[in-house]
C-alpha positions in Angstrom: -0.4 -2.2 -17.5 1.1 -5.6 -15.9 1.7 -3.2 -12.6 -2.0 -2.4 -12.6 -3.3 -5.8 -13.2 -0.9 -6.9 -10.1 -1.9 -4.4 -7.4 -5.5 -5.4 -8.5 -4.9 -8.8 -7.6 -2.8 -8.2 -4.4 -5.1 -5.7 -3.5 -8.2 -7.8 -3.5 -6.4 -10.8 -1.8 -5.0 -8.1 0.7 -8.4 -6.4 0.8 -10.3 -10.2 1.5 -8.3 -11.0 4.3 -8.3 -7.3 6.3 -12.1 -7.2 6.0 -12.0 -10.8 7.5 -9.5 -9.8 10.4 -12.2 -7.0 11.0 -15.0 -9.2 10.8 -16.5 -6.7 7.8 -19.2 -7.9 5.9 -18.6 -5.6 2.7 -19.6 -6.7 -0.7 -16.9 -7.8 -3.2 -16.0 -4.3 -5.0 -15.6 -2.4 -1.7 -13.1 -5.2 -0.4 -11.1 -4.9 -3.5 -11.8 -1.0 -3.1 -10.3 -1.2 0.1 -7.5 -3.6 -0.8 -6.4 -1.2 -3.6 -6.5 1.6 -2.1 -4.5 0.0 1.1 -2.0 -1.9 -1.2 -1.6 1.6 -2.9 -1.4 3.6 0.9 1.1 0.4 1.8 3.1 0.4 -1.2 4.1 4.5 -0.8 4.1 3.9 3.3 6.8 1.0 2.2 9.2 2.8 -0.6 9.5 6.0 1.9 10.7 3.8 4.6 13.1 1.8 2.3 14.5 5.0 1.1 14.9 6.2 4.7 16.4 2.9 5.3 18.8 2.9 3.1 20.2 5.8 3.8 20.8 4.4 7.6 21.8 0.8 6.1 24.7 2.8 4.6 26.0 4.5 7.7 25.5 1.1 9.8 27.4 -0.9 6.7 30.4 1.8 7.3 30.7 1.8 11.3 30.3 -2.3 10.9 33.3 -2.0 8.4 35.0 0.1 11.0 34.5 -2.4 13.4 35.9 -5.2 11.5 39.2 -3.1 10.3 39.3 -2.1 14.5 39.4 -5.6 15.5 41.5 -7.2 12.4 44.1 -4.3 13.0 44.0 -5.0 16.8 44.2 -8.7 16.4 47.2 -9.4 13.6 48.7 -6.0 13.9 48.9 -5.1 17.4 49.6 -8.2 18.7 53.5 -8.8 16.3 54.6 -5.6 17.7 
């Protein structure tokens, strides 16, 4: 219920300023309409991309690791031999 009341609120703040980027002259339940709808369209858009994301983050994490052991080993190892 406390998720419901929040997108509500989000979504008609979101909704108030997009009409008024558009210059829309809409009355107030079609700008919350439109913000609820977009904060639900957003919110979906938002959790696919953070999945994808994550997925990269972890294979960019690992080669940065890499990186780090690569220089480390070629700096303090390397150099006593």
């Amino acid at each position: 219920m406390g998720s419901l009341v929040f997108i509500v609120i989000i979504g008609t703040a979101a909704g108030f300023i997009a009409t008024r980027m558009f210059n829309l002259d809409l009355g107030v339940p079609q700008t919350i309409a439109i913000g609820v709808l977009g904060a639900l369209i957003g919110g979906g858009v938002l959790r696919l991309l953070l999945a994808t994301l994550g997925i990269f983050s972890g294979l960019l994490g690992a080669i940065l690791g890499a990186v780090v052991l690569i220089v480390l080993y070629q700096n303090f190892i390397e150099n006593k031999k």
